[in-house]
C-alpha positions as CSV (number, residue, x, y, z in Angstrom):
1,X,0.0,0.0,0.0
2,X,2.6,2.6,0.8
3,X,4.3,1.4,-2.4
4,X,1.2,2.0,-4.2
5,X,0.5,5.5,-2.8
6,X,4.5,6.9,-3.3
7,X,3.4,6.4,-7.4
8,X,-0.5,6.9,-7.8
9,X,-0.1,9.9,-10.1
10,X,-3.1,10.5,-12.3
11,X,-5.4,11.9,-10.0
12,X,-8.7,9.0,-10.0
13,X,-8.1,9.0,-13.6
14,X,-4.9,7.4,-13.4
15,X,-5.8,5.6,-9.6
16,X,-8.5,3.0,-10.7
17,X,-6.3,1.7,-13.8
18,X,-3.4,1.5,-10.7
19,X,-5.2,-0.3,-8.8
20,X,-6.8,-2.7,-11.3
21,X,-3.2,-3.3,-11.5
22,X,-2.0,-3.3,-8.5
23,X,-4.1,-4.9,-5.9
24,X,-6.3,-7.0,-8.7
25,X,-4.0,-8.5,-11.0
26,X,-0.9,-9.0,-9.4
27,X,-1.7,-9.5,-5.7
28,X,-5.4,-10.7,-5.6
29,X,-6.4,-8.8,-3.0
30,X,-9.8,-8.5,-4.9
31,X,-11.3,-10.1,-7.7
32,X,-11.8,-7.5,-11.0
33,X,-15.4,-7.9,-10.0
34,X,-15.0,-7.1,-6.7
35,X,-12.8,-4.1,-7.8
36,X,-15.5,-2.6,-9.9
37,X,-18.6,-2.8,-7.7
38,X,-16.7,-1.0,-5.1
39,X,-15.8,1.7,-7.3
40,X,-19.5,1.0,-8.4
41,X,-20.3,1.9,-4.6
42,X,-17.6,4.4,-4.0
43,X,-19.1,6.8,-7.2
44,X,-23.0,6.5,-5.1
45,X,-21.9,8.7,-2.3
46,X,-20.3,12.0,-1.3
47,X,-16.4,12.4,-0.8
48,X,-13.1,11.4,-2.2
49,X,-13.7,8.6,-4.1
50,X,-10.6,6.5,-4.6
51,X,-9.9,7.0,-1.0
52,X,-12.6,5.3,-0.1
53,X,-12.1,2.6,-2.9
54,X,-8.8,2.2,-1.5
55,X,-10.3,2.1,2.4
56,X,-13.1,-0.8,0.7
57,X,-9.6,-2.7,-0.4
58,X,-7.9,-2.8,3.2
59,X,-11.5,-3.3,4.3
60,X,-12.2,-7.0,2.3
61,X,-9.0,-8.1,3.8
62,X,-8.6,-7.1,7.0
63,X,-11.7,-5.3,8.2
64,X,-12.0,-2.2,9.7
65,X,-8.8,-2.2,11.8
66,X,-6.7,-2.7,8.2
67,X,-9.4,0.2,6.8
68,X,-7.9,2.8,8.8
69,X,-4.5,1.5,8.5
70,X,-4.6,1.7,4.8
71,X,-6.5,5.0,4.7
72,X,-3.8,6.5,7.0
73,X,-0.6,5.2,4.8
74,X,-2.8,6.5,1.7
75,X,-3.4,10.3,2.7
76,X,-0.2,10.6,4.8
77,X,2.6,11.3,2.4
78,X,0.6,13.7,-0.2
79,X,-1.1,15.6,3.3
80,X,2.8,16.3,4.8
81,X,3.9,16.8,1.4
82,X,0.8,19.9,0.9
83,X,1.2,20.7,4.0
84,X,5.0,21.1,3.8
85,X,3.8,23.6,0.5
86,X,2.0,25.8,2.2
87,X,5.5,26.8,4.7
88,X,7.4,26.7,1.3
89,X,5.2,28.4,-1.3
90,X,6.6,31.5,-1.1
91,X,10.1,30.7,-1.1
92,X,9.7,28.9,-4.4
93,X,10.1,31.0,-7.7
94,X,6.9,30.2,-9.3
95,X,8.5,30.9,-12.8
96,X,10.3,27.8,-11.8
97,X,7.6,25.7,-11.9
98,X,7.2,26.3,-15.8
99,X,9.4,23.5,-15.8
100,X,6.4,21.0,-16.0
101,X,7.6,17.8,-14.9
102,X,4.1,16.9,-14.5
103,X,3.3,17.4,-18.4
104,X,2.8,14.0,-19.0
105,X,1.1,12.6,-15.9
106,X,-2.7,13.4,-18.2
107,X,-2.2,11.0,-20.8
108,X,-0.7,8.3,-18.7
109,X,-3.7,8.8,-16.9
110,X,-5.9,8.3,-20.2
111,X,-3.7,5.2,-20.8
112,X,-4.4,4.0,-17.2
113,X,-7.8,5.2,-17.6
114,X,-8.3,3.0,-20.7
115,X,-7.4,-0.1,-18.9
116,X,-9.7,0.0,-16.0
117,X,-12.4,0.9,-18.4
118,X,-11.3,-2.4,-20.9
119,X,-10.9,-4.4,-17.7
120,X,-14.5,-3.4,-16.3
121,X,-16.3,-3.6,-19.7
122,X,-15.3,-7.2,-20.3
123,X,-17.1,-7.8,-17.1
124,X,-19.9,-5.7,-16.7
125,X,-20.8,-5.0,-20.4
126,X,-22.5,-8.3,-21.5
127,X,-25.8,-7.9,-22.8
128,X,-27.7,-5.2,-24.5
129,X,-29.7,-3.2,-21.9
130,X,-25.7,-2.9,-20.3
131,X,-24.4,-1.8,-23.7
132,X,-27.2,0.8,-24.0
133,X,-26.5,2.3,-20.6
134,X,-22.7,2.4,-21.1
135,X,-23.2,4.3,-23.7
136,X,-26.0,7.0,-22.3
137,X,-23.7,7.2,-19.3
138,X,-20.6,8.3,-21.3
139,X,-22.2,10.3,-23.1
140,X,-24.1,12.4,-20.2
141,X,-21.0,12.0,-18.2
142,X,-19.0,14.0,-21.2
143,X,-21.3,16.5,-21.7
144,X,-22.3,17.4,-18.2
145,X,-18.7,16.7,-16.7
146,X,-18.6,19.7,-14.6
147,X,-22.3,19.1,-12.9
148,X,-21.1,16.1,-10.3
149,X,-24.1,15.5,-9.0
150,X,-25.1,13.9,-12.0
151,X,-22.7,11.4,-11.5
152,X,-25.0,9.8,-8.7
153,X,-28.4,10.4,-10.4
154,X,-26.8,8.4,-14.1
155,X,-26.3,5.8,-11.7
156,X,-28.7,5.2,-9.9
157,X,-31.1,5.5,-13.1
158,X,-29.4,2.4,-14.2
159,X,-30.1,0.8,-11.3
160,X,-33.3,1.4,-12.0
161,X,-32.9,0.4,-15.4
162,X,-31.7,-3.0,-14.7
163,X,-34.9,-4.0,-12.5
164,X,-37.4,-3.7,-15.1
165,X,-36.8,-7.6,-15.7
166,X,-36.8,-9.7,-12.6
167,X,-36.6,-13.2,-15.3
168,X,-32.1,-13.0,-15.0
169,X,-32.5,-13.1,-11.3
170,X,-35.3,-13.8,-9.6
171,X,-35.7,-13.3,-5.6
172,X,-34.5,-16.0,-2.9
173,X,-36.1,-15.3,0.5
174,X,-32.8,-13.5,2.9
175,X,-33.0,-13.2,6.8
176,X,-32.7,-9.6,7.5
177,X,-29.1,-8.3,9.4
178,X,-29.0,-6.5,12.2
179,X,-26.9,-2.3,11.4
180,X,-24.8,-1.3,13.2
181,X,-25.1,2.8,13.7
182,X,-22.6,3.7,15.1
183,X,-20.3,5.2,12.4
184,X,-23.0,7.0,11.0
185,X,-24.1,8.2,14.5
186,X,-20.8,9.5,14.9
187,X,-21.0,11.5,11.7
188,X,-23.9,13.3,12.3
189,X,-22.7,14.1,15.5
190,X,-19.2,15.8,14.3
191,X,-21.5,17.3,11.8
192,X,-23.4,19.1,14.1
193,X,-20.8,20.2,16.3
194,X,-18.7,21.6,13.8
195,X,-21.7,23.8,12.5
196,X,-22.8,24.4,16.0
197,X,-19.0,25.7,17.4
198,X,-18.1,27.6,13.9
199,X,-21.2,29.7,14.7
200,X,-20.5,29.9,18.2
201,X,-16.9,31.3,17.7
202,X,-18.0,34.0,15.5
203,X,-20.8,35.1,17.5
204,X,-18.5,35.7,20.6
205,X,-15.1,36.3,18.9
206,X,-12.9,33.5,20.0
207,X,-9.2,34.1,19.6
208,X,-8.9,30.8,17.4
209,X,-12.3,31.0,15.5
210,X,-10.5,30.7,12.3
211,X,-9.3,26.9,13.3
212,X,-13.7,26.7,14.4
213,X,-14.6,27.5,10.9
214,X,-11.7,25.6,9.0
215,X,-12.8,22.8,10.4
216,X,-16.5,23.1,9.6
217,X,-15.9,24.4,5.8
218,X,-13.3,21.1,5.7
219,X,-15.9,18.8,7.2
220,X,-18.8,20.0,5.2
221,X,-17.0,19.9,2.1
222,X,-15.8,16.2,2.6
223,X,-19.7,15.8,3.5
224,X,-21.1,16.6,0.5
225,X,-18.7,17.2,-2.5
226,X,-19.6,14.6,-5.3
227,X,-16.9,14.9,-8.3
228,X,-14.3,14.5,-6.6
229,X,-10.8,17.0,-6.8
230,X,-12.3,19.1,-9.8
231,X,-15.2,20.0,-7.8
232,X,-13.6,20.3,-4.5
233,X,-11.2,23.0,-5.5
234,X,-13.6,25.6,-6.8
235,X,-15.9,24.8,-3.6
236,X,-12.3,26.2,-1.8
237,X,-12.0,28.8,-4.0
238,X,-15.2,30.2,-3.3
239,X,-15.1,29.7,0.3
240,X,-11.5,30.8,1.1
241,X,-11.0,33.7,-2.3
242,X,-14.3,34.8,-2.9
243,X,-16.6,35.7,0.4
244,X,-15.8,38.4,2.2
245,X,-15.9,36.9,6.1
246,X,-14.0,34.1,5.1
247,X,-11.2,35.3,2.7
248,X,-8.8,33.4,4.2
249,X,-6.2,32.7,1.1
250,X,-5.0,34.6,-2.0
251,X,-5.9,33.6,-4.9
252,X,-2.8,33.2,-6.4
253,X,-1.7,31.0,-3.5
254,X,-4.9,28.4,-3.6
255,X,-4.2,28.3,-7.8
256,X,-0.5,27.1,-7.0
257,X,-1.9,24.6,-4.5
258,X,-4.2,23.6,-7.1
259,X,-1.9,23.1,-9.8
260,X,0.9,21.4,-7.6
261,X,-1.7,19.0,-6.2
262,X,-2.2,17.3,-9.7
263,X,1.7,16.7,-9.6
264,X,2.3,14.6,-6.6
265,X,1.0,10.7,-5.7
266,X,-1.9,10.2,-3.6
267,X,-5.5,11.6,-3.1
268,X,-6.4,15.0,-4.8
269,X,-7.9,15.6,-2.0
270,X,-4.9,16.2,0.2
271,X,-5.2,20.1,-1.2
272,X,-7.0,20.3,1.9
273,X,-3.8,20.2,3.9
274,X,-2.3,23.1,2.0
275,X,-5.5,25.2,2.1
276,X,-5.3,24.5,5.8
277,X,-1.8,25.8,6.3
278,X,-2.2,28.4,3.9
279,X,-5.8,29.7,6.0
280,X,-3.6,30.2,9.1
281,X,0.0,31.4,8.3
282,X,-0.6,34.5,9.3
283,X,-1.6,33.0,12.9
284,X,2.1,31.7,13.4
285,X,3.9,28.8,12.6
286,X,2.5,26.5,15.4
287,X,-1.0,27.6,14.0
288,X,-0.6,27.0,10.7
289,X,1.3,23.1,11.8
290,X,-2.5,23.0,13.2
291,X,-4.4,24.4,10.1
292,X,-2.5,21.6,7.8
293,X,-3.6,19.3,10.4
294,X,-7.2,20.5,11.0
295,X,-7.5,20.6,7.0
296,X,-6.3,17.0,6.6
297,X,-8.8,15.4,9.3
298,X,-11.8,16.9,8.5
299,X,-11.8,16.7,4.4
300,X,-11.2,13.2,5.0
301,X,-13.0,11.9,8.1
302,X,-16.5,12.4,6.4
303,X,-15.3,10.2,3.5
304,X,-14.3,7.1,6.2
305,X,-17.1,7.5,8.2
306,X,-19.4,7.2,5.6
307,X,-18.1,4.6,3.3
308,X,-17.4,2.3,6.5
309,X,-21.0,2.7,7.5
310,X,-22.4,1.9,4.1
311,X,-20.6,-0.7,3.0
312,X,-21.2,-3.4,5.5
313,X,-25.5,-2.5,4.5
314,X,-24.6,-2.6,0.9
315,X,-22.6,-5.6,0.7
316,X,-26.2,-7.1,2.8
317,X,-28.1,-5.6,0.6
318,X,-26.7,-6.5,-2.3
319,X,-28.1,-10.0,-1.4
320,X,-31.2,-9.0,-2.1
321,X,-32.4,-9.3,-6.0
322,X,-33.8,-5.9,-6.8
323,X,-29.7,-4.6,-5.7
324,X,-28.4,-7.6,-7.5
325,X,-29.5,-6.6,-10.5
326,X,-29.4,-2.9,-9.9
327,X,-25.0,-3.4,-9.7
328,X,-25.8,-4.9,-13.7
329,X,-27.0,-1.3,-14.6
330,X,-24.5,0.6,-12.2
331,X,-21.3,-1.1,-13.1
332,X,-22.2,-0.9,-16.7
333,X,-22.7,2.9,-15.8
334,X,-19.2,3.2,-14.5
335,X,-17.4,1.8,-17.7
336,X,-19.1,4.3,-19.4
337,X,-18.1,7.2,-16.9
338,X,-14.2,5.7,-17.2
339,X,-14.6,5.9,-20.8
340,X,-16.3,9.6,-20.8
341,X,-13.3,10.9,-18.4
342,X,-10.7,9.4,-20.4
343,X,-12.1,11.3,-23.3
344,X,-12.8,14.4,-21.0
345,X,-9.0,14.3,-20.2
346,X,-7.6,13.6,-23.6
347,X,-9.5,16.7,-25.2
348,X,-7.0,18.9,-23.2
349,X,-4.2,17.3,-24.2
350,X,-2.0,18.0,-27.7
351,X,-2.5,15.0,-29.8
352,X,-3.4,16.0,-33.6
353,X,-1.0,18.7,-34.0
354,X,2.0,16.7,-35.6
355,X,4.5,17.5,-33.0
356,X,7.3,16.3,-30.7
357,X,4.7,16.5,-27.7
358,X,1.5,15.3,-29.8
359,X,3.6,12.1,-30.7
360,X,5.0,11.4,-27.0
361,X,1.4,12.1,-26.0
362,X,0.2,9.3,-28.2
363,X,3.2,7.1,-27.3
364,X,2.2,7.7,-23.5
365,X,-1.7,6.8,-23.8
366,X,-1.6,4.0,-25.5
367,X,1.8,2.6,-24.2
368,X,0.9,2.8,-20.8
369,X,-2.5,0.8,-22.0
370,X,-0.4,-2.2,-23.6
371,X,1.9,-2.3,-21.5
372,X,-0.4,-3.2,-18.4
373,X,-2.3,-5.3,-20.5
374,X,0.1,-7.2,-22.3
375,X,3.5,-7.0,-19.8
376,X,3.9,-8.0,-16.0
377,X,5.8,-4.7,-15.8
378,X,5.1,-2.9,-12.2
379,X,2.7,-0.4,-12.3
380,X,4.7,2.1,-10.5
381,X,7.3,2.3,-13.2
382,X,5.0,3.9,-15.8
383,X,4.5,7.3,-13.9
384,X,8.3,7.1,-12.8
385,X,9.0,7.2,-16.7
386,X,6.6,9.8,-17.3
387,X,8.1,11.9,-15.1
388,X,11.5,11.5,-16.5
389,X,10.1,12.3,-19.9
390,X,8.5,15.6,-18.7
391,X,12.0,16.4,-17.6
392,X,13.5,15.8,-20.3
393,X,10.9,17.2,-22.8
């Protein structure tokens, strides 16, 4: 796992091929199908997405103790190495960073992209009605990729979709399980809390009501952004750069965060940690250690606590024939959202225009693609070599 995280460049893009890779095909710590219904499960609700895919993983083998273990090896090195940022930002010259080392990291994320979404299809794209909602999906997914919450919505329409015939799989009678509340108790409960004490500090003034309010902008966010990084950075922006009572960061500083946070391994949603820092620097050092550490917890508690709750009722329910065949329509929904962002990314890329970097972008998408399909080389190495190429080039 801490392998894994040092070279998950790609953002989710790049992270599901990775761990198709990774955790399916060369250790079998899940099956492809198993792999695909928790990303399946992992695009139904709020948060940071592979993170929880990747808390599912440690999950299935190891329950909830390995869950948290793996969570905390996966956000650690990207949240200290943000959080470092936010101390350093303005000691670096930023005309320095035109250097893009990062340049390729997109289409090796199409390429990775490309093999999750071959991987999945072969499984979950079998029949017609599946082949008719891989396609709707991609093709709302394209259009509307900025409006996240249609991600959720396209999929649970073809859950819908898939229940119209009860002939594939019919009901068997299932003893109820008893749920157990107490994760979701416990996130109501911060929740509240947070909302409560954030007002609270303002009202009465408290000396550290900044670190009140960081914490309930971070928790909320984590609470409710669907979309994942791309959505979660303008939610900051407008929080932190735009309103008045909370302008908190420049916006020059929150764009460098932004930008810098597509370059390193791990969860995109370790910008948190920088935003954090970057919200109280002008509190001190030892308050701004506390901001990267406030930001970190609270973008990516909600996320755990939700995902641990409803997993162990989903993989009950699932049981059941009416969620049975819902997964049919929803897995066949997430091939087509893989396919719809690795055409979302490659649009932005420089791939027709006959050049050095149009070839090498080609070279990129589709090497990385045959070479996880067709080689046993580690998945690691590809992003290493991309990264050497940016140098270079």
């Amino acid at each position: 796992m801490f392998i894994y995280t040092l070279t998950a460049f790609g953002g989710p893009q790049g992270h599901f091929g990775m761990m198709m890779r990774t955790f399916v095909q060369k250790r079998r710590d899940v099956t492809e199908e198993e792999l695909t219904e928790l990303i399946s499960f992992c695009q139904l609700l709020p948060g940071a997405s592979s993170t929880q895919t990747i808390t599912l993983i440690g999950y299935k083998r190891g329950g909830v103790p390995l869950a948290v273990l793996t969570l905390l090896i996966w956000i650690f090195p990207a949240s200290v190495i943000m959080g470092a940022l936010s101390f350093l930002v303005h000691y670096i010259d930023r005309t320095a960073l035109d250097k893009d080392i990062f340049k390729f990291l997109p289409p090796m994320a199409v390429g990775f992209l490309m093999y999750a979404a071959w991987k999945a299809y072969k499984i979950s794209v079998n029949n017609t009605i599946t082949r008719f909602i891989m396609v709707i999906a991609g093709l709302l997914t394209y259009i509307f990729f900025k409006t996240p919450w249609l991600f959720p919505i396209i999929l649970v329409a073809a859950g819908i979709a898939t229940n119209f015939s009860s002939k594939r799989i019919p009901q068997k009678e299932i003893l109820p399980k008893k749920i157990k509340w107490t994760n979701i108790w416990l996130f109501a409960f911060v929740f509240i809390v947070a909302g409560f004490l954030s007002t609270l500090a303002n009202k009465q003034q408290w000396e550290n009501r900044k670190a009140y309010n960081l914490f309930e902008n971070f928790y909320r966010f984590g609470s409710l952004v669907f979309g994942g990084g791309q959505v979660l950075v303008p939610m900051m922006y407008e929080q932190f750069v735009v309103r008045e009572k909370t302008q908190y960061v420049s916006k020059e500083d929150l764009l460098t965060g932004a930008g810098f946070v597509q370059g390193i391994p791990g969860p995109v949603f370790s910008m948190a940690s920088y935003a954090g820092g970057m919200a109280l620097k002008k509190e001190g050092k030892r308050m701004q250690l506390m901001g990267v550490i406030i930001g970190t917890v609270a973008i990516f508690l909600p996320s755990a606590l939700l995902v641990l709750f409803f997993y162990p009722i989903w993989h009950n329910l699932r049981k059941h024939a009416v969620i049975y065949r819902s997964l049919e329509g929803i897995n066949a929904a997430v091939v087509g959202l893989m396919i719809a962002s690795a055409f979302y990314v490659a649009r932005d890329l420089t791939l027709l225009e006959l050049n050095t970097i149009s070839y090498l972008n080609l070279l990129i998408i589709f090497g990385a693609f045959l070479l996880l399909q067709f080689t046993k080389i580690p998945a690691p190495v590809i992003p290493l070599v991309c990264l050497l190429l940016g140098w270079v080039f």
